[in-house]
C-alpha positions as CSV (number, residue, x, y, z in Angstrom):
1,X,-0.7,-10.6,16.2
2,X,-2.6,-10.6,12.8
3,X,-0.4,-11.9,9.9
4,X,0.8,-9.4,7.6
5,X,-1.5,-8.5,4.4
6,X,0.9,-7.6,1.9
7,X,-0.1,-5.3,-1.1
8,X,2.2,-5.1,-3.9
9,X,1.4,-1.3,-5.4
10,X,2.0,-1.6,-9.0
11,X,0.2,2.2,-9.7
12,X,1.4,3.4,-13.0
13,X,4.5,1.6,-13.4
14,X,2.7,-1.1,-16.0
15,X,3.8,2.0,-18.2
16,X,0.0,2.7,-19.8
17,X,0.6,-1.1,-21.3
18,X,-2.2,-3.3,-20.1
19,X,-0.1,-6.8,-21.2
20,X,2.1,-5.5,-18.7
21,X,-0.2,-4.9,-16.0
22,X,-1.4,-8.5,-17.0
23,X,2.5,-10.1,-16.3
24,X,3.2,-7.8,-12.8
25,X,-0.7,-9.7,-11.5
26,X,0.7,-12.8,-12.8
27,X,4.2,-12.3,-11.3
28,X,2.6,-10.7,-8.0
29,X,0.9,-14.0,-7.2
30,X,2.5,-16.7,-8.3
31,X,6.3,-15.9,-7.8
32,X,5.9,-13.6,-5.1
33,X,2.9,-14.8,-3.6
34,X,1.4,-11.2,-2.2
35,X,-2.5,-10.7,-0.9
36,X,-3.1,-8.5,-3.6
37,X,-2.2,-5.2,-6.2
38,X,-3.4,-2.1,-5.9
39,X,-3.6,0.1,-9.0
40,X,-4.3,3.9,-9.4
41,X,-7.3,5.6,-11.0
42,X,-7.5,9.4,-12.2
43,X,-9.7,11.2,-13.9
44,X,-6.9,14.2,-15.0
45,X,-9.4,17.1,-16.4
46,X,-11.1,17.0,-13.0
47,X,-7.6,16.4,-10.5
48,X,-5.2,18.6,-12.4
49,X,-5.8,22.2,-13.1
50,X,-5.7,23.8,-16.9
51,X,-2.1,25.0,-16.0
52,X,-1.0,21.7,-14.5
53,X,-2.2,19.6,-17.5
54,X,-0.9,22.1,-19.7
55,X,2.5,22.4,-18.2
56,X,5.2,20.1,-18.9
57,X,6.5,17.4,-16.8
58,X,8.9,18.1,-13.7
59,X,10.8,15.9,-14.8
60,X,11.0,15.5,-18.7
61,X,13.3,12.3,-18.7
62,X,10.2,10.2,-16.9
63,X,7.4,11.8,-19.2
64,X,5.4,9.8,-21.6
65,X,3.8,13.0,-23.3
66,X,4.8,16.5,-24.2
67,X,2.4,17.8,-20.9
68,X,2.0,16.7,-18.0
69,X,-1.5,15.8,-18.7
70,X,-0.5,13.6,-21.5
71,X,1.7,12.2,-19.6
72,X,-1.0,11.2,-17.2
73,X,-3.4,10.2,-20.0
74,X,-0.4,7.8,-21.4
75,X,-0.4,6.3,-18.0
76,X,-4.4,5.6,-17.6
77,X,-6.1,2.2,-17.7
78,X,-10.5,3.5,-18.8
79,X,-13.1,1.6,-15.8
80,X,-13.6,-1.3,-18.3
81,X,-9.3,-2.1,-18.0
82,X,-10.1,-2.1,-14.3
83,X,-12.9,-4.3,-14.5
84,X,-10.1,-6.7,-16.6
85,X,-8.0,-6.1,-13.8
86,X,-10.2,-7.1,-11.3
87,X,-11.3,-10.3,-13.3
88,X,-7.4,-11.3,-13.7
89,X,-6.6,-10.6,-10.1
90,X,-9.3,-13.0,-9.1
91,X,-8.2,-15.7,-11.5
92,X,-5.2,-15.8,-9.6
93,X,-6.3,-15.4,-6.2
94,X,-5.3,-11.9,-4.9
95,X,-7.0,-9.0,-4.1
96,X,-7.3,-6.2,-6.7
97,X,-7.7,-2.4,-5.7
98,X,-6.8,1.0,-6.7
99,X,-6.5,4.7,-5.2
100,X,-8.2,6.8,-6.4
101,X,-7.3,10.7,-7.2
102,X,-10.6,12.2,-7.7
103,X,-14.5,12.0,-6.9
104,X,-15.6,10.3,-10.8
105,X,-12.3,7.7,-10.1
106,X,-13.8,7.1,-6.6
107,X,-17.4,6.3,-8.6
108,X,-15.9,4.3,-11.0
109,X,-13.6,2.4,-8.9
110,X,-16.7,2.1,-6.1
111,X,-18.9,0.8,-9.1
112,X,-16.7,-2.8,-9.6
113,X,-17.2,-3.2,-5.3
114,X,-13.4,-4.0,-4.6
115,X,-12.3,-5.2,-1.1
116,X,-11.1,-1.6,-0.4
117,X,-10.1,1.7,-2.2
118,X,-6.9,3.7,-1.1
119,X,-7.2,7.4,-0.5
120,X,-3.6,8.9,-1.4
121,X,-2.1,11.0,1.0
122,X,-2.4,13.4,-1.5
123,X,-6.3,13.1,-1.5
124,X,-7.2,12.4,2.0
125,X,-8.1,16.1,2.6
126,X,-10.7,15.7,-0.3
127,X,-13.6,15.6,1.8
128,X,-16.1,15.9,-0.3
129,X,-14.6,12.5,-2.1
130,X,-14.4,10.8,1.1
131,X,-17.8,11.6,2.0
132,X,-19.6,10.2,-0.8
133,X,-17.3,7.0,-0.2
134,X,-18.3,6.5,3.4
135,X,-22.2,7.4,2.5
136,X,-21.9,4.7,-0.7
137,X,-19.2,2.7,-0.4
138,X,-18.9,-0.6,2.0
139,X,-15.8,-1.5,1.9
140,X,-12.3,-1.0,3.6
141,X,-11.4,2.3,3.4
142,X,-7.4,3.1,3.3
143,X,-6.0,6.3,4.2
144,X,-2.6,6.9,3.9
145,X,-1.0,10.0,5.9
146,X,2.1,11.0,4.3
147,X,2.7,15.0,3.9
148,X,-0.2,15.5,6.4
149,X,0.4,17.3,9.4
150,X,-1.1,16.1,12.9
151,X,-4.4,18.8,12.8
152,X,-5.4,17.7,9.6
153,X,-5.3,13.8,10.6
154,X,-7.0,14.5,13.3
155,X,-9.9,16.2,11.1
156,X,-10.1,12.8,9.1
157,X,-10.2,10.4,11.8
158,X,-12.9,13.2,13.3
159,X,-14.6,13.2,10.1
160,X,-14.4,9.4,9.8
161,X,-16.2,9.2,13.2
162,X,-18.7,11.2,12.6
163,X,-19.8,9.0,9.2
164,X,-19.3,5.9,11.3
165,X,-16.6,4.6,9.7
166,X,-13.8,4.2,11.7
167,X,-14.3,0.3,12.2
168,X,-13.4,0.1,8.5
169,X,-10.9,2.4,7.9
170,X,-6.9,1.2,7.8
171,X,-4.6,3.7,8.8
172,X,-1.1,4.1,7.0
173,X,2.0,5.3,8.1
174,X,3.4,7.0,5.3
175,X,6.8,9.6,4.2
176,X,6.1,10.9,1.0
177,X,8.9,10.9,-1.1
178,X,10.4,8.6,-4.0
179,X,12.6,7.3,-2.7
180,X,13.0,8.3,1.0
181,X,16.3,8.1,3.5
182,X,16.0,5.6,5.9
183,X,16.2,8.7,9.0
184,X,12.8,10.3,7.1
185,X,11.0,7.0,7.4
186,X,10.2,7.4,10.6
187,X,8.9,4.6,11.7
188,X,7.9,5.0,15.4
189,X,5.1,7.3,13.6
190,X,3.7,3.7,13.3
191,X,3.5,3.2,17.1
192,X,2.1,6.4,17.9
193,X,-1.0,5.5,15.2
194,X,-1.1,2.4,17.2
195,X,-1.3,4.2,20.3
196,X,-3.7,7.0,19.4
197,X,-6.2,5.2,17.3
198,X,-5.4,1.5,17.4
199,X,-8.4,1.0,19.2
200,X,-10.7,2.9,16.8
201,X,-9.6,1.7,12.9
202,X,-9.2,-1.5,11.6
203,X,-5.4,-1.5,11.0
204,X,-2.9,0.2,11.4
205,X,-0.6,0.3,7.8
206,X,2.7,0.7,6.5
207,X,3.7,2.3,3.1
208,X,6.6,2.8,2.4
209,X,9.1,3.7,-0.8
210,X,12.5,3.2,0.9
211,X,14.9,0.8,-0.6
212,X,15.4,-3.0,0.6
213,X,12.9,-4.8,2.6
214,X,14.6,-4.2,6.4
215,X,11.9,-1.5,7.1
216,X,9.2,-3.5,6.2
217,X,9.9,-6.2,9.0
218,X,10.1,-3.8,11.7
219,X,7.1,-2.2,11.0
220,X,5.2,-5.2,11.2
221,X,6.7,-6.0,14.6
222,X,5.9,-2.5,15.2
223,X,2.2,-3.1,14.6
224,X,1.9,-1.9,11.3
225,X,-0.6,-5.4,9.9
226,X,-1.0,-4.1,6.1
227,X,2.5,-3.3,4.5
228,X,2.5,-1.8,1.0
229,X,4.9,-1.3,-1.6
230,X,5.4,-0.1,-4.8
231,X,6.5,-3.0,-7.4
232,X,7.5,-3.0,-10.7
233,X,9.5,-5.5,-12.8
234,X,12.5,-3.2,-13.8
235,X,13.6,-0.4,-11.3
236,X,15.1,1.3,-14.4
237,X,11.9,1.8,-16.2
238,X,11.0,5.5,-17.3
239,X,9.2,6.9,-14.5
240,X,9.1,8.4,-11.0
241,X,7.9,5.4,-8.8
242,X,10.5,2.8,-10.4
243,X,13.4,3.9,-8.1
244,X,11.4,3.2,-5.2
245,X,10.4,-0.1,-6.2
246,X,10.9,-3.9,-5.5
247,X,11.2,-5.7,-8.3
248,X,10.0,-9.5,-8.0
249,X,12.9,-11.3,-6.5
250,X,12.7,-8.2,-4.0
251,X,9.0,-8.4,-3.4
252,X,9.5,-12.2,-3.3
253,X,11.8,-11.8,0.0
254,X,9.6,-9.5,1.8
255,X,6.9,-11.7,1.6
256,X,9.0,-14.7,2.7
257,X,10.3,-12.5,5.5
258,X,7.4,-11.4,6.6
259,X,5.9,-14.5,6.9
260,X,8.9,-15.6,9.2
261,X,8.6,-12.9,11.6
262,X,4.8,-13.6,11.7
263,X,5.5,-17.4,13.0
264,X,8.1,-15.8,15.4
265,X,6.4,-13.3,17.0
266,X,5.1,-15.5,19.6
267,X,6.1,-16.6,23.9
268,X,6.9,-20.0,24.4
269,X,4.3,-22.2,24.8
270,X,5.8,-24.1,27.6
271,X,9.1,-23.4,30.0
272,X,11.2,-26.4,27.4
273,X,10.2,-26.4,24.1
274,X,10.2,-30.1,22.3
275,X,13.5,-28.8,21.1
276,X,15.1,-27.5,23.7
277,X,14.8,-31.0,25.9
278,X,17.0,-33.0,23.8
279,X,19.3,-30.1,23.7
280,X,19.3,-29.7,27.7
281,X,20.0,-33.3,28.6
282,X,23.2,-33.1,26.4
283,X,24.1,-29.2,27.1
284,X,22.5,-28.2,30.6
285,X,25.2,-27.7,33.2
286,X,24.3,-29.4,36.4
287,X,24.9,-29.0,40.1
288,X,27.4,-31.5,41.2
């Protein structure tokens, strides 16, 4: 089985503060020791309408402007931040990427040639966005499934096929919802993926926004080889994704976890292991 590529998704919880973003890479890498971040990218004129940027936040106790689309604005690194990003990810060794929530994000995120770009469950109906990614983009290309029913996935991996991209596409298993039950997880979703396209995509993925790190080691054993989660370095942080977030000792445990169950999942090599032969000459019952 592959080993598990583990993406710490810090989104927006660096709270709009770029010296933050800066100590969640650092932290990422070195304490927890993931594969890489993934960020978010938005351009909020063009993904929110007039009346969404106008109206106020959902929740007013998370919002870091009077709107929601200064809220979203508050919360936005510009393409040159990315680039910095990028550069600091790199200085430590991981992978840097970002979804991306429009078709100028997907341009400017394309534009700095990351190992992959995410398409949110929210935006992988955006075809005209994942289009101009397939035609001039050529990387990895994540899709995440959450609130999608089975017709429309079946229109993307259709869609994907016909731009010849299936080889590069990683398919995640995904409940929307910060953060969800345990029962609305779900997680034999990740076998039927496995089953139905395993032998089309590149991976099958995992992201997930429960709480603990359980989950996360069955759905590698499951199949799922590219586990996300949301990270952040204080769960009680203003804002939405927070709650559904490891912080680094969390994160930390996952990846150590993870990295058991990878040596594990293997048969014996022989009938006696090297450590079972000591063990049977002193424990083996015997005919007498």
């Amino acid at each position: 089985m592959m080993r598990p590529r583990i993406i710490a998704e810090i989104g927006c919880n660096h709270k709009g503060e770029i010296e933050i973003a800066y100590e969640l890479i650092k932290i990422a890498a070195i304490f927890c020791k993931v594969d890489g971040v993934k960020f978010q990218k938005r351009n909020n004129r063009e993904y929110l309408t007039p009346e969404q940027y106008n109206a106020p936040h959902p929740n007013p106790q998370h919002s870091y402007g009077r709107t929601y689309g200064e809220h979203r604005e508050a919360l936005e690194f510009n393409l040159d931040q990315h680039k910095q990003l990028k550069e600091w990810c790199e200085e430590f060794g991981i992978t840097y990427s970002s979804s991306v929530w429009d078709l100028t994000s997907a341009k400017e995120i394309a534009s700095l040639k990351p190992e992959y770009i995410k398409i949110p469950s929210a935006l992988n109906l955006h075809f005209k966005m994942l289009d101009w990614l397939c035609e001039n983009y050529e990387g990895e290309l994540h899709i995440s499934l959450g609130m999608t029913t089975r017709e429309e996935e079946e229109k993307i991996i259709e869609f994907m096929r016909r731009k010849n991209r299936l080889q590069d596409v990683v398919l995640y298993s995904c409940t929307s919802g910060y953060p969800v039950a345990f029962e609305d997880v779900a997680l034999l979703e990740i076998t039927r993926l496995k089953e139905n396209y395993g032998d089309l995509v590149k991976e099958i993925g995992f992201s997930g926004h429960h709480l603990g790190i359980a989950v996360d080691v069955a759905a590698y054993t499951l199949g799922a080889t590219t586990i996300e989660r949301h990270y952040t370095l204080d769960r009680t942080w203003k804002g939405t994704d927070h709650a559904a977030s490891l912080e680094p000792d969390g994160l930390r445990r996952l990846v150590r976890d993870l990295k058991a169950v990878e040596k594990a999942l293997n048969y014996k090599s022989e009938d006696l292991l090297e450590v079972e032969k000591e063990q049977r000459e002193k424990l083996k019952w015997r005919q007498r």
